[in-house]
C-alpha positions as CSV (number, residue, x, y, z in Angstrom):
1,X,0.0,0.0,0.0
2,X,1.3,3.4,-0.8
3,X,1.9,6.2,2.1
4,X,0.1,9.2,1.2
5,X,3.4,10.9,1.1
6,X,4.0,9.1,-1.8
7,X,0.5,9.4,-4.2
8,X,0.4,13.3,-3.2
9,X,4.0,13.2,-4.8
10,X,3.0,11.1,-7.8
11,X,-0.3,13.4,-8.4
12,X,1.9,17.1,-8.2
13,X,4.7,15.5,-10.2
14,X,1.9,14.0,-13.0
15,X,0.4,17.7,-12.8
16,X,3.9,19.1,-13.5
17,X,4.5,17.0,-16.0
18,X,0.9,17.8,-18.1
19,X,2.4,21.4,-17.8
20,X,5.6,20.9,-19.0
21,X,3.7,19.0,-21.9
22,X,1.6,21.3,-23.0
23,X,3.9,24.1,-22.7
24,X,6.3,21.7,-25.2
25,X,3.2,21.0,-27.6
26,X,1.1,24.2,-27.8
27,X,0.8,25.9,-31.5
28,X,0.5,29.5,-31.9
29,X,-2.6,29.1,-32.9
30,X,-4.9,26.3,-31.8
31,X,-7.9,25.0,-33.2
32,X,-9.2,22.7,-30.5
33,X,-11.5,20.5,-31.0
34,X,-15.1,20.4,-28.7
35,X,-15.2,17.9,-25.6
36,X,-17.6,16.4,-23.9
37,X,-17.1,17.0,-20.1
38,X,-19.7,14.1,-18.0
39,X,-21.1,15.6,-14.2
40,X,-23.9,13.0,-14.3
41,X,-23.3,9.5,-14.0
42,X,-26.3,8.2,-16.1
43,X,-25.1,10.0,-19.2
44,X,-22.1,8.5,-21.6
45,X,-20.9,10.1,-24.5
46,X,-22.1,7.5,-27.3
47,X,-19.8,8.4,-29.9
48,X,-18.0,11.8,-31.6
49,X,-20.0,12.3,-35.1
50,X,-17.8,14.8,-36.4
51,X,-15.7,18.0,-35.4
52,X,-19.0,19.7,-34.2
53,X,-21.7,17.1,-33.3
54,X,-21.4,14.2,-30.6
55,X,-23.7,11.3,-29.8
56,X,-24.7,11.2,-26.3
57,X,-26.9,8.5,-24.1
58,X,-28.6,9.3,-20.7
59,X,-30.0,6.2,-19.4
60,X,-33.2,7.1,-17.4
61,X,-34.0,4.3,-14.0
62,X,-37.2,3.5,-13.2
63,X,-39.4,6.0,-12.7
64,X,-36.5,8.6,-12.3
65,X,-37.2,12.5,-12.6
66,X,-34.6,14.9,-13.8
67,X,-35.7,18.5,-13.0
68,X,-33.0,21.0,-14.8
69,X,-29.9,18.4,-13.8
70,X,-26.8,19.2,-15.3
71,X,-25.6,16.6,-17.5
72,X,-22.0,18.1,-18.5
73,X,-20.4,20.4,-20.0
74,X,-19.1,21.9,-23.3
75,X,-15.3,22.9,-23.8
76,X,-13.8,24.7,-26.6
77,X,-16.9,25.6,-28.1
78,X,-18.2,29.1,-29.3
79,X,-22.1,28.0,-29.5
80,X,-23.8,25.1,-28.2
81,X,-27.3,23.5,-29.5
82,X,-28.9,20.4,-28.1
83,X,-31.7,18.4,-28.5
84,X,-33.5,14.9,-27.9
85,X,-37.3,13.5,-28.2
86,X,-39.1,13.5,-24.8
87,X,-36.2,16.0,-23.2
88,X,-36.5,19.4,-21.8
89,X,-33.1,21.0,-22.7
90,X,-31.2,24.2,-21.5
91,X,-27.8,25.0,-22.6
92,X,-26.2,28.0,-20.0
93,X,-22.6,29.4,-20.4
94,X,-20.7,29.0,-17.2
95,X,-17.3,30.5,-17.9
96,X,-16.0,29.0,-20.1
97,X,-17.9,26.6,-21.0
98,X,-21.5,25.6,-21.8
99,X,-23.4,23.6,-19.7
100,X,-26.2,21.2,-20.3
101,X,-29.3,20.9,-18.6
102,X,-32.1,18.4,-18.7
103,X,-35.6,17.8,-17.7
104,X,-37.3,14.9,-18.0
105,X,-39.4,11.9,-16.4
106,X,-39.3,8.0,-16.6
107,X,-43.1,6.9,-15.5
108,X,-42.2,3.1,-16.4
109,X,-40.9,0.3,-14.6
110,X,-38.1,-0.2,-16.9
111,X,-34.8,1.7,-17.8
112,X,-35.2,4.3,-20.7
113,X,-32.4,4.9,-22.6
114,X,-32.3,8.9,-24.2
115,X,-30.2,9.7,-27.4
116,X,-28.7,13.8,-27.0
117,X,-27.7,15.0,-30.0
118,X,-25.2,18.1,-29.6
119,X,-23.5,20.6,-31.6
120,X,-21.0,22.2,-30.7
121,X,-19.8,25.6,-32.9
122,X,-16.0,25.7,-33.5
123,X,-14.0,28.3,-32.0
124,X,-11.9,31.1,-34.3
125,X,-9.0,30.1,-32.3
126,X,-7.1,31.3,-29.5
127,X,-4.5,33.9,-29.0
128,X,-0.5,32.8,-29.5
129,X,0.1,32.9,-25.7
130,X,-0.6,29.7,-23.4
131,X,-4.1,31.3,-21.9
132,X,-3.2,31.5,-17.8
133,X,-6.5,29.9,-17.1
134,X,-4.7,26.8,-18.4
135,X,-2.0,26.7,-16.4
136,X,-4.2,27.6,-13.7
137,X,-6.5,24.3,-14.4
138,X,-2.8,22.4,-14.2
139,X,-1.9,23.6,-10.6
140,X,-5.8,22.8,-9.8
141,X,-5.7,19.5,-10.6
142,X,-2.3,18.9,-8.8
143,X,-3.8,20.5,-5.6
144,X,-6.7,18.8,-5.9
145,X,-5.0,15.6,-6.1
146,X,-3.4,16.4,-2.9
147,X,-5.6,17.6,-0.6
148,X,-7.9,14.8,-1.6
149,X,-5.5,12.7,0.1
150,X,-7.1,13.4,3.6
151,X,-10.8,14.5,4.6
152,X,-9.9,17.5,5.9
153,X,-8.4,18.7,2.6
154,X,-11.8,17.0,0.6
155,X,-13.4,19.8,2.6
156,X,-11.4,22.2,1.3
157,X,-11.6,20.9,-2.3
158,X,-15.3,21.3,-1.9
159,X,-15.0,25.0,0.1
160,X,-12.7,26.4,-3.0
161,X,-12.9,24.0,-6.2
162,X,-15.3,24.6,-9.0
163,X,-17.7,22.0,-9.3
164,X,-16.8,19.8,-12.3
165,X,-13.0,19.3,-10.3
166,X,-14.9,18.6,-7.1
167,X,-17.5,16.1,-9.0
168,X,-14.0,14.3,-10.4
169,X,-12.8,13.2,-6.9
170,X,-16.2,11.6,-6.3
171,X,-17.4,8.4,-6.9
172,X,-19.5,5.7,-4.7
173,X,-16.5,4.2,-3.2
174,X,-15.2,7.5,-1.9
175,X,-18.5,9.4,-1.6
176,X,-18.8,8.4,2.3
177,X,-15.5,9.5,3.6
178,X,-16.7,12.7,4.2
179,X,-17.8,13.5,7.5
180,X,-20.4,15.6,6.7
181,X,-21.6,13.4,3.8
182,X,-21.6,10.3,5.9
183,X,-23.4,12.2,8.2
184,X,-26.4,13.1,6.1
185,X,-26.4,9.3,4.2
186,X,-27.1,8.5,7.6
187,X,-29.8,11.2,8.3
188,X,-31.7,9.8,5.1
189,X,-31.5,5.9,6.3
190,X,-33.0,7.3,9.4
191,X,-35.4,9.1,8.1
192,X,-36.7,7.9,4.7
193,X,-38.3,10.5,2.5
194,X,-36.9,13.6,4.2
195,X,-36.7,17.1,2.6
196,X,-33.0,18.9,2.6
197,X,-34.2,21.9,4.6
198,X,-35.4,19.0,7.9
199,X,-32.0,17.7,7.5
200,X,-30.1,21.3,7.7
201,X,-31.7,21.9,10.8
202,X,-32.0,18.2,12.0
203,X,-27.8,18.5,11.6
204,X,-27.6,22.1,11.9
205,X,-25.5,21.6,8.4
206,X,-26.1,25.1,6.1
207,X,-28.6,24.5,3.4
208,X,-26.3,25.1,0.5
209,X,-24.1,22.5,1.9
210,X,-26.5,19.9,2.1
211,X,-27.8,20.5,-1.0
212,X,-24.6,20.0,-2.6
213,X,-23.7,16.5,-0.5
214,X,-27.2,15.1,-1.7
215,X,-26.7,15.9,-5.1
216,X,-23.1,13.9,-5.0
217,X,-24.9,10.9,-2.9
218,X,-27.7,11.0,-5.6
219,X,-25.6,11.4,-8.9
220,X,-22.8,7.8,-7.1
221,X,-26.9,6.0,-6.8
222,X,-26.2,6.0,-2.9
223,X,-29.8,7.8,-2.4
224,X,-33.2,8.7,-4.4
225,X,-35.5,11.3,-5.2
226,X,-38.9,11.6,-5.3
227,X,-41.3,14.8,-5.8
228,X,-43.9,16.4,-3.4
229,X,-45.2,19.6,-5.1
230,X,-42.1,21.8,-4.9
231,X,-40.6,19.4,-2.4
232,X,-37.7,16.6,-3.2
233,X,-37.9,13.7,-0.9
234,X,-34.9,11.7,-0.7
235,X,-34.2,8.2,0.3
236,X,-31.9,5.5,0.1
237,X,-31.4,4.1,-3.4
238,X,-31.7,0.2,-1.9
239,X,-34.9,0.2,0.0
240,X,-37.6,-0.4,-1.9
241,X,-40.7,1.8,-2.1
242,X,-42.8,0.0,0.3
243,X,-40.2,-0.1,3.3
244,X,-39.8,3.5,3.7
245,X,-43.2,5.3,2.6
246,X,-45.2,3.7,5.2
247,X,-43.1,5.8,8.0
248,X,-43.3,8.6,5.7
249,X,-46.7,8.7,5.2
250,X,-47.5,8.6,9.0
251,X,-44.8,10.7,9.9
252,X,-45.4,13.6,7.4
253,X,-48.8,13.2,6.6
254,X,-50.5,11.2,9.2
255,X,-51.8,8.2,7.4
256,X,-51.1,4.9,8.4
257,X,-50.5,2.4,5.4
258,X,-49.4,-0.9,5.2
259,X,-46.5,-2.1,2.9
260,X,-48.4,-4.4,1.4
261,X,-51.0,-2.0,0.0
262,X,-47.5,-0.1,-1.4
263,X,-46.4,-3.3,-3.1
264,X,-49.7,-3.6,-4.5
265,X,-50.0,-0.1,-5.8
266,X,-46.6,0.6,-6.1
267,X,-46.7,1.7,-10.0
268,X,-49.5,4.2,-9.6
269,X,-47.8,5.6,-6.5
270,X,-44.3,6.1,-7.9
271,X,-46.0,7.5,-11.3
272,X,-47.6,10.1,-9.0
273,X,-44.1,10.9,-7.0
274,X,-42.0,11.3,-10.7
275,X,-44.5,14.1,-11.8
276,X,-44.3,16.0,-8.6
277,X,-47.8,15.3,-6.9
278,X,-49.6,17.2,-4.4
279,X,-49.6,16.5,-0.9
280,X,-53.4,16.4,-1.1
281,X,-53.1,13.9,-4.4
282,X,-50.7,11.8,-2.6
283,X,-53.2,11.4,0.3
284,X,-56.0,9.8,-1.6
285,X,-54.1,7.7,-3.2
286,X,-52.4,6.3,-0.4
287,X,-56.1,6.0,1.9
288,X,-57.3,4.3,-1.4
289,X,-54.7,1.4,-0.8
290,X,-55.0,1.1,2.6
């Protein structure tokens, strides 16, 4: 096993090294090619048409509901279009770069894969010095490298670093070593079908920063989403649907149902959760099965 010593040498020395390079390499003038950067793990790019267009596939799980998530970004582009059947797109400059946001619900049982067809506009090229922002993005990555080596340092990663760098260090096997994090995973296995804002002051964690952590613990499939109105209920991914809605239902809206009745009914209720149902709508339908 390698001290940490030793990988936060090996990450600066590989970020040196990508600077060095691309010092070496860079042409006056560059004419760089659009890429595809992922910050959702249920979209892949599919496949690079041309220059300017790229194939992409977001796979949709059971009765899932995207409400304007980002699915990546855009780099070295001057314009970005995208579009796909049954999607509710928005493209947004951030910086650099243009991000894509989508909209969209699953009502089925089964998995749905979604084809996103982009364009991306070449850029006129860039100016015959190395932009700075470059060699910023270098000495990010290095640091971030490092101080991912410790909790204490993911904290700061996720204080200071923009958010596709701090997306990068994520994944389900690391996505519970944060203190914080672990702390509100727990807070959701406690307390199935609980809003963001009960567990800020049930942990007395800032909104913002919960926010954030749930969106990571959603996007590795450690926890779930379901809509009430203008309300997101999360849960854990694993439990099933009639193992944590019968303590949500008499907790939050004081009516006792069995899990069976869930099991029985569990396709109309999770149709009614993906579109963002009432509380009132969610009510009847849950007396009706019990």
């Amino acid at each position: 096993m390698k001290a940490p010593g030793h990988e936060a040498a090996l990450a600066l020395l590989a970020s040196v090294a990508l600077g060095i390079a691309l010092v070496l390499y860079y042409q006056p003038t560059v004419y760089a090619s659009p890429s595809f950067l992922p910050l959702d793990s249920r979209v892949t790019l599919f496949k690079t048409l041309n220059s300017t267009d790229m194939l992409l596939v977001l796979s949709l799980p059971p009765y899932a509901q995207l409400e304007k998530t980002r699915l990546g970004c855009i780099a070295n582009a001057s314009s970005v279009e995208a579009t796909a059947p049954g999607l509710s797109l928005e493209v947004r400059r951030e910086g650099g770069l243009y991000c894509i946001y989508a909209s969209a619900v699953n009502p089925t049982p089964q998995f749905t894969s979604v084809e996103v067809r982009v364009h991306a506009a070449l850029l006129q090229g860039q100016t015959e010095q190395l932009p700075a922002a470059l060699l910023v993005a270098v000495a990010a990555v290095g640091a971030a490298s490092y101080l991912s080596l410790t909790e204490k340092g993911r904290d700061i990663v996720f204080r200071v670093a923009s958010v596709p760098v701090a997306y990068a260090l994520v994944n389900r096997e690391n996505a519970l070593r944060n203190a914080r994090r672990r702390l509100i995973y727990e807070y959701v296995r406690r307390n199935p079908g609980v809003g963001p804002r009960a567990i800020s002051r049930g942990l007395g964690i800032s909104f913002g920063e919960v926010q954030w952590h749930l969106s990571v613990l959603e996007r590795v499939g450690l926890v779930a989403r379901a809509s009430l109105v203008k309300r997101a209920l999360y849960y854990p991914a694993e439990t099933p649907l009639h193992e944590w809605l019968p303590s949500f239902a008499r907790r939050e809206l004081g009516i006792r149902v069995r899990p069976e009745h869930v099991q029985r009914n569990e396709y109309r209720i999770r149709v009614l959760l993906a579109k963002g149902c009432t509380v009132a709508e969610l009510k009847a339908l849950l007396a009706s099965t019990s």
